[in-house]
C-alpha positions in Angstrom: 47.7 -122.1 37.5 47.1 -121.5 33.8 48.0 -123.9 31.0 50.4 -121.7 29.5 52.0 -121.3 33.2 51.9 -124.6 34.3 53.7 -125.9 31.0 56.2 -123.5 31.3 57.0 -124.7 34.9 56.8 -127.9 34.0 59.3 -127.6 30.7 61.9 -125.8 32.7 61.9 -127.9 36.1 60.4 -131.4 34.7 62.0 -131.7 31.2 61.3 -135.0 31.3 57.9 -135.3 32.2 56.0 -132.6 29.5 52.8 -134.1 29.4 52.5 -133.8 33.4 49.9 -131.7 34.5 49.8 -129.8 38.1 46.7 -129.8 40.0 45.7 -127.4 42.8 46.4 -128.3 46.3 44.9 -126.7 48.9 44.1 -122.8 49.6 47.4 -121.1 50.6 46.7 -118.4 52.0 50.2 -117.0 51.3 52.0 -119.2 48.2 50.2 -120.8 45.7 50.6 -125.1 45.9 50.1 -127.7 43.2 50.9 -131.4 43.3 52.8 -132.8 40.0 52.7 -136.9 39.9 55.3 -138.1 37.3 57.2 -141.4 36.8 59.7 -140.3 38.7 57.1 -139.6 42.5 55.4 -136.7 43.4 56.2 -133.3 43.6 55.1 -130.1 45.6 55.1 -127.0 43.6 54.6 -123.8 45.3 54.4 -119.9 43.5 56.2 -117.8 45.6 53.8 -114.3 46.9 56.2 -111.5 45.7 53.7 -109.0 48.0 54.9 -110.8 50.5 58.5 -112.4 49.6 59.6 -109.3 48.1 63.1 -110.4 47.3 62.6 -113.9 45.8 66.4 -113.9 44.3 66.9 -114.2 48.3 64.0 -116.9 49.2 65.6 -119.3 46.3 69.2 -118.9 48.0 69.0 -119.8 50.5 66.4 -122.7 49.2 69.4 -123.9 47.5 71.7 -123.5 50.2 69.2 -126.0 52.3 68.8 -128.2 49.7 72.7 -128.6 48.9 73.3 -129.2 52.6 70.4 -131.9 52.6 71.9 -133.7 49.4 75.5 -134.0 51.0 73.4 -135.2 54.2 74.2 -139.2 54.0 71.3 -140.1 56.3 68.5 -137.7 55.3 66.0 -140.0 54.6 63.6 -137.9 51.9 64.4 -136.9 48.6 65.8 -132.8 47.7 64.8 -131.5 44.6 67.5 -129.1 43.5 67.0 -126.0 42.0 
């Protein structure tokens, strides 16, 4: 991830946090992964493989849809991060 890239995606999803940096994680072999440690825990963030996810509109409904159904989900026991 490039610093221009990683800032941006840190700005708009981790307002909060701007000085956090995103290291590689792993070797996807589809998506690209990087871990984020703030204050607040740790993070996964993944860059989705348009060649592959062609409609990502699509992949990041029904993300939310999952993760909506997980927050109203009194005993999940992890945390969701909401798009």
């Amino acid at each position: 991830m490039n610093d221009e890239f990683a800032q941006s995606v840190v700005a708009h999803f981790f307002p909060h946090h701007p000085s956090a940096t995103p290291t590689p994680l792993g070797e996807g072999l589809i998506n690209q992964t990087w871990q984020l440690d703030t204050s607040d825990g740790r993070w996964l963030l993944q860059k989705i493989n348009t060649s592959l996810f062609r409609n990502p509109e699509a992949l990041m409904a029904n993300f939310k849809a999952i993760a909506e159904h997980l927050l109203n989900d009194t005993e999940y026991p992890l945390r969701v991060a909401a798009p």
